[in-house]
Each structure stands twice: as structure tokens, then as C-alpha cells.
N, C-alpha and C positions, 0 to 999 in steps of 0.2 A: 247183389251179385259181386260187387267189388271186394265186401267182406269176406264171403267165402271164396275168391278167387288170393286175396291175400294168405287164409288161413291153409288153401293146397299149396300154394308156396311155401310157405313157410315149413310146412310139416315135411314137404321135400327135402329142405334145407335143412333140417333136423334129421332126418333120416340119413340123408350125404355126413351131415355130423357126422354121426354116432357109429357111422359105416366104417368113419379113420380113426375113431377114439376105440373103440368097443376092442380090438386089438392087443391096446395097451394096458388092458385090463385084463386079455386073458381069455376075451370072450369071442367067437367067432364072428366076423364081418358079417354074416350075413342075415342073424340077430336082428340087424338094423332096419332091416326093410321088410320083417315081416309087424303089421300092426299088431298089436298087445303085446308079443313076443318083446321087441324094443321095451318098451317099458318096465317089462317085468327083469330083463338081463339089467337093464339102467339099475334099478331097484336095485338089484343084485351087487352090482359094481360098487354105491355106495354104502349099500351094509344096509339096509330094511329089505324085510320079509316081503316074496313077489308076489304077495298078495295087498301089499300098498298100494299096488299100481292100480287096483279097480278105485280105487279113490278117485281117481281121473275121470272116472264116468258118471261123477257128481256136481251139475251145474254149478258155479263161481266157485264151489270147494278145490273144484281141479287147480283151477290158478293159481292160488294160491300154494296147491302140492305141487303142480308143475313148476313154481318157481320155486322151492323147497327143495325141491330135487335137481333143478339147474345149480340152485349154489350148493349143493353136497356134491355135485360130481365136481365142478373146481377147486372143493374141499379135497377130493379124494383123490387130485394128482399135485395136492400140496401148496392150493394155489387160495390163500386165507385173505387176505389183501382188498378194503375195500372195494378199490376199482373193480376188480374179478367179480368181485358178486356183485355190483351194481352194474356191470354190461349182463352176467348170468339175468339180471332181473329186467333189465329192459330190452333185451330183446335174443332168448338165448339160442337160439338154431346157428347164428353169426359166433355169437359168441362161443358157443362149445365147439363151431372149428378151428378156434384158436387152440385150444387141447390139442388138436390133429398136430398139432410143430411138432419139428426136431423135436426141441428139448423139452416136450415136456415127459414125463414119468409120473405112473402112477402109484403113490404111495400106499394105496390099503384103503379098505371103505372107511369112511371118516367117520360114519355114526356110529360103527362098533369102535373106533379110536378114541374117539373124542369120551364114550359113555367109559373105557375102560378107565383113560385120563381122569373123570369127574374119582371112578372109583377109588384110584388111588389119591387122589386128595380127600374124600370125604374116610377114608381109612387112618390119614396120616391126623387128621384130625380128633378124630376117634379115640386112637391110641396117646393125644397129648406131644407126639413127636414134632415140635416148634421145628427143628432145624429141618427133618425133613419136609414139612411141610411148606417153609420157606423155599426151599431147593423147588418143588414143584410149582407154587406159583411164580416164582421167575422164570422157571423155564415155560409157561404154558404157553402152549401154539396158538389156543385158543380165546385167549382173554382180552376184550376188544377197549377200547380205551371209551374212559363217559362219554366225548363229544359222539363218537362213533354210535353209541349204543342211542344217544337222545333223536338225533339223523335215521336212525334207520325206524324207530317208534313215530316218531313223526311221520314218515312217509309210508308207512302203514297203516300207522291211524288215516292220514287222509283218504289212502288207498280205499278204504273197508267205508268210509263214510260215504264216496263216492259211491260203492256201491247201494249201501243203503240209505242215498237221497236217491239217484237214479229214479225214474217212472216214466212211465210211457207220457208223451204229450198227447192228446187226443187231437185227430184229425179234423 
């Protein structure tokens, strides 16, 4: 009881989210509080097809979209930085009403930025263009440093092991 009594808060709380985010994206407030609807305008906000969102309706798979899609939305108001997506991943209904601030602004869906970004480096490559190809991975937004990258595998890995040790203990 206690668990589903968590998980209707929570989804409250997500919904109060996305109620003051949704806005700044362009999308109407009231999105937020209808169920699937939300998800599918979320979808929408960060740039996948709103037909991603039925992924959600697939036991342990959801979690791991659900949290996929908490760090693309603080992707998609600019917000790249590991802290961001490590409150996005531990607990994100708290955390995406941080987006509700003043300042935050939304940049643009991050998954159509980030794939258009890959394209032009994998172009500037292509063509043999060193300099500009330099030019673009200094500037990338998105390019996360090794300690960053082993940190966040690691706690994945354990993530997904948990799941598949888990079993039921018999009564």
C-alpha cells in the first residue's frame, strides 16, 4: 500500500511539474494533467516521436525510458551538467520543477539537436575538413569528460544487475 501510495504522489508531483514546464515549451498547461496525453506532449518537447511514450507501458523498460526522457527534458532547456541529470535520475517529478524557474528557457528538443550536432561532425569528417572538424568538437555541448562517462556506466551497470539479481523470496 505504502508503494502505490508513494507512486500517486509522485505522479502528482510530476504532473504539478510539467503543468509549469509544458508552457515554456510552447505547449498548453493543460497537457499536463491529462494521462498519456503528458507523455506524449513530453515526447514531443524533447524531439522523439509520440509514439515513444507507449514504451512506458512496458514493465522495467519504462524506467529506464522514463528516466531517458527526464534527462532529455533538462537537456532540452539547456541544462547538460552532471548534477541536472543525476537529480533528473533519482527522483525526477522534484526535479523537473526546478525547470518551472524564472530562468530557465527552453532551448529546442535536444534529440533532434544533439543527432543534427553528431551530423555535422560526422560530415566534417567525411569531407577530411581537420579545421572544421576541430572547430566542432571544441565547441560540443555535448561531449561529456571520461570520469563522467565511467560514473555514469557504472551506475547503470549496477542499476540493470539489480534488476536482473532481484527474485522473489518465498514465503
Amino acid at each position: 500500500m505504502a508503494i502505490l501510495l508513494f507512486l500517486l504522489v509522485s505522479y502528482l508531483i510530476l504532473c504539478g511539474s510539467l503543468y509549469l514546464v509544458f508552457p515554456k515549451a510552447g505547449i498548453p498547461s493543460f497537457h499536463a494533467i491529462i494521462p498519456g496525453l503528458n507523455f506524449m506532449s513530453w515526447c514531443s518537447i524533447i524531439g522523439r516521436k509520440k509514439s515513444y511514450a507507449l514504451w512506458l507501458l512496458f514493465p522495467i523498460v519504462n524506467i529506464f525510458i522514463f528516466v531517458g526522457m527526464a534527462v532529455d527534458l533538462f537537456r532540452s532547456f539547456g541544462r547538460l551538467g552532471f548534477l541536472d541529470e543525476t537529480l533528473a535520475v533519482l527522483y525526477a517529478p522534484l526535479a523537473i520543477a526546478k525547470l518551472a524557474g524564472k530562468n530557465e528557457k527552453y532551448t529546442g528538443p535536444t534529440v533532434v539537436d544533439e543527432a543534427d550536432f553528431a551530423s555535422k561532425l560526422e560530415e566534417a569528417r567525411k569531407s577530411g575538413d581537420s579545421y572544421r572538424l576541430k572547430q566542432l568538437e571544441e565547441k560540443n555541448p555535448y561531449k561529456k569528460s571520461g570520469m563522467r562517462e565511467w560514473v555514469e556506466s557504472i551506475v547503470f551497470a549496477v542499476f540493470a544487475a539489480s534488476f536482473i539479481r532481484t527474485e522473489k523470496n518465498p514465503i
